[in-house]
N, C-alpha and C positions, 0 to 999 in steps of 0.2 A: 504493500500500500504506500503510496505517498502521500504522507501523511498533510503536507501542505494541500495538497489540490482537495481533497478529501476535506479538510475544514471549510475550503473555498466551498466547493458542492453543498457541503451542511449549510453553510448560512445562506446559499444561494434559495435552497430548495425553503429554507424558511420566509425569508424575503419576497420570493414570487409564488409562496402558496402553494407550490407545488412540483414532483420530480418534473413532470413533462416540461414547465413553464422552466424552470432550472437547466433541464436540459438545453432550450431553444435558447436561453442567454448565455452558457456556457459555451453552444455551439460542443455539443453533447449528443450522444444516444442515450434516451431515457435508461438502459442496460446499463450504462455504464455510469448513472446517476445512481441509479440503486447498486449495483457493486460498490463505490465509495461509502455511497450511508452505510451499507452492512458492514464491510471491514469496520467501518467507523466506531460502530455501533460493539462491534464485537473487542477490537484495541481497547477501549475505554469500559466495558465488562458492564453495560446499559443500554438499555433502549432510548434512544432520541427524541422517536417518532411514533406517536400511532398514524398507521396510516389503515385505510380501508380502499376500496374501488372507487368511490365517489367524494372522497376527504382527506386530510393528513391537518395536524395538529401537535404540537410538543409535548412531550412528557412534561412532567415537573424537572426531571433530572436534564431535559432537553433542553427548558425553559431559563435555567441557569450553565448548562453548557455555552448554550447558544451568545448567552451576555457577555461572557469570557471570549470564547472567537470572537464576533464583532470587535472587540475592542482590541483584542492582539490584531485581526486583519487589520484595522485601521491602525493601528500603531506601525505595523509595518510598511503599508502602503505610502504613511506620511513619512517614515524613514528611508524607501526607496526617493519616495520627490525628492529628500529633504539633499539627496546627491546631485540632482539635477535642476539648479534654479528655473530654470526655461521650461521646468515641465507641472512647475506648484500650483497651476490652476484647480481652485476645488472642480471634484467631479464626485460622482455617485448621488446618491439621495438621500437627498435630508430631510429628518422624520421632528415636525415643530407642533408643539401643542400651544395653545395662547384661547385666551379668556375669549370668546365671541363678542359681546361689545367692544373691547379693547380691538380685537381685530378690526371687526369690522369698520370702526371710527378712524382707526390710525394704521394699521398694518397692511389690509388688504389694497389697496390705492398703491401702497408702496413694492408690493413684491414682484409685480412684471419688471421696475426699475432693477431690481436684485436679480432675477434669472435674467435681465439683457445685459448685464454683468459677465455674470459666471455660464456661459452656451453651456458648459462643458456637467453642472448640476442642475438634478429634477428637485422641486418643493411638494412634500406632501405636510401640509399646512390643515391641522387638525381644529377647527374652532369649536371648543367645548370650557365648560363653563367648571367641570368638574377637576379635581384636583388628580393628577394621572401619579402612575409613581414612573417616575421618570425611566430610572433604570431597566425596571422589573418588564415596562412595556413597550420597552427599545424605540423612545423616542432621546434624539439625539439634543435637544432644546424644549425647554419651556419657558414661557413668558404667562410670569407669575407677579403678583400686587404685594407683593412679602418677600423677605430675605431669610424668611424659617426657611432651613433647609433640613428635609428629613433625613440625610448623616451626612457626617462627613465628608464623603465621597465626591460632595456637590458643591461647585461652585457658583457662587451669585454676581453677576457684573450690572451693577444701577445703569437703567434708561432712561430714566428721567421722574420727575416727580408729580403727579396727578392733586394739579388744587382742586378744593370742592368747593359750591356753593350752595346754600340752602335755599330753594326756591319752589312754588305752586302758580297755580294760574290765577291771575287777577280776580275771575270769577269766584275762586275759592275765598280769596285774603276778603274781598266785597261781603261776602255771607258770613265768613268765620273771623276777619278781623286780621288785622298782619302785625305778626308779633313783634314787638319792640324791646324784648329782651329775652334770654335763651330759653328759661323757666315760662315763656310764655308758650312754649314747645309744648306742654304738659295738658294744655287744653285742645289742642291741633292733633288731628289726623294725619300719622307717621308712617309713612310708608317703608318700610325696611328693606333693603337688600343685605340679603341672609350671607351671599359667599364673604361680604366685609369685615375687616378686621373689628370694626366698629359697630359692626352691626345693631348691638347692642346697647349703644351708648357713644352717643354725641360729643365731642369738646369743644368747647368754642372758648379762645383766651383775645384778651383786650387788655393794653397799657397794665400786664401782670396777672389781670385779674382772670382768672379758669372757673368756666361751668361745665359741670358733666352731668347730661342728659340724659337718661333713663328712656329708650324708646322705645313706644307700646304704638301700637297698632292692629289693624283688623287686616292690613294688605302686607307679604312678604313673599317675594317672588327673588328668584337666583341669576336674574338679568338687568344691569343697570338698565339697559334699553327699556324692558318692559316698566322700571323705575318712571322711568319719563314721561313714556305712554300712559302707567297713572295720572302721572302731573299735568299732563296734557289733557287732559279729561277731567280736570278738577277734584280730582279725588286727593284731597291731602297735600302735606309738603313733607318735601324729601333732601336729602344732603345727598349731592351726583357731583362726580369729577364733572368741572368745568365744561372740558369739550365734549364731553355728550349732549351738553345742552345749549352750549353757547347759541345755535345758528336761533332756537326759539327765544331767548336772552333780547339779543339782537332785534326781532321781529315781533317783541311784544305776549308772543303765546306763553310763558312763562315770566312770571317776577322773582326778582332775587330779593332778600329778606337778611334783618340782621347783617348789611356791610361793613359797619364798623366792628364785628367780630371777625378773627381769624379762626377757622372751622378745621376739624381731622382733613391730613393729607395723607396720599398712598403713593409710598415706591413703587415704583414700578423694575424689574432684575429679567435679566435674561439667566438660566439658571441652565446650568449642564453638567457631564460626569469631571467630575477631576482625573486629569491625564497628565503626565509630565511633559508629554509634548501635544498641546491642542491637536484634533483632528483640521485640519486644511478646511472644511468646509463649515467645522462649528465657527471658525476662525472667523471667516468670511460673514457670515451672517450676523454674528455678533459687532461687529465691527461696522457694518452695513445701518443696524440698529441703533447704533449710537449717534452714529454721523445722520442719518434719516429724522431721530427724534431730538436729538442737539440736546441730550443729557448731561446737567451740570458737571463738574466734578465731584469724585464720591462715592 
């Protein structure tokens, strides 16, 4: 067995779903996609794969093999460039997970400019709202509103910082009154977004002075957007980063509330595996994201 081509094949066959699809991008006989997995399989005294007629799927023992190849393949792949300057263009495919409103607001606009960049890398660009485990579901980036990092292993680089402002629709303040101090929150319909660090409780400080607000409500939904679309409908006031709502700010459909308070901000981190020497294409995108959002120092 040769045991290098034989890891190639393994991660390939997980990557494209499947031997045959492995095959056609190795430029392969399906035969000799499965001879590699079995030696493979058999070297390492484990099964990798269940596979069936109509499916293939990883074991648990496959599920963490697989993490370890990926990472030696790309360690070496960026070791071979790393001999040839003229050839360190990223290439392969890069697996990004990132918050759906945050996408959608700011990232998505941006990544045709990044792949006419790089011809040589494909984006698969996952927008979910839920928190992935980075490693475990071999996404190579996430763009995360927090710098918890669940171990060690993960590195966090700041993109920039998310201001909020507390604001409803004129219609609402007309009926329910527009608070003139934070605690006036406590009679107001609060709309919550659940994934926030803050979810929970509001801060608002002024010339020293800090109030933390206790937030109750009848509405808590896991999308800043759908945040909006309450306020935009007159249901309550809510604390949204800035640019999800600025364009209604601007045109009136929205009123901002309490400006002489300074209100909770969210970092924003591009978050990945720790490696000693970056992968070429995490490289690139993270860099891309920095210079795209004009992320302070920090």
């Amino acid at each position: 067995m040769d045991h290098l081509t034989a890891l190639k094949v393994f991660r390939q066959v997980v990557e494209q779903g499947g031997f045959a699809a492995a095959a056609r991008q190795l430029g392969l006989s399906p035969a000799a996609v499965s001879k590699n997995i079995a030696e493979l399989e058999a070297h390492v005294a484990a099964r990798l794969l269940n596979r069936t007629t109509r499916r293939m799927s990883l074991t648990e023992a496959g599920r963490q093999y697989y993490d370890q190849v990926a990472r030696i393949l790309d360690e070496l792949h960026e070791a071979e460039l790393s001999l040839g300057p003229l050839q360190q263009e990223p290439s392969g495919i890069l697996r990004v997970s990132a918050p759906m409103s945050l996408s959608l607001t700011l990232l998505s606009g941006a990544m045709p400019r990044f792949l006419a960049r790089y011809p040589r890398l494909s984006l698969d660009l996952h927008q979910e709202d839920r928190r992935i485990d980075l490693v475990k579901e071999g996404f190579d980036v996430a763009i995360r509103g927090s710098d918890r990092l669940e171990d060690s292993s993960l590195v966090a680089r700041k993109l920039l910082t998310l201001d909020h402002v507390l604001c409803g629709a004129p219609a609402y303040f007309r009926q329910h009154g527009v608070p003139l101090l934070p605690a006036d929150l406590r009679r107001l319909e609060c709309v919550r977004f659940t994934l926030s660090g803050h979810a929970d409780e509001w801060t608002f400080r002024r010339a020293g002075q800090v109030e933390r607000i206790p937030v109750r409500g009848r509405y808590q939904v896991s999308s800043s957007l759908a945040v909006r679309d309450a306020l935009r409908a007159g249901f309550g006031v809510s604390l949204v980063p800035r640019v999800y709502v600025q364009a209604d700010l601007d045109s009136g459909a929205l009123q901002a509330v309490l400006p002489d308070w300074t209100p909770n901000q969210t970092d924003v981190y591009a978050v990945y595996p720790s490696r000693r020497h970056m992968v070429a294409k995490v490289r690139a995108l993270v860099d891309f994201l920095v210079e795209e959002l004009a992320a302070p120092p920090g």
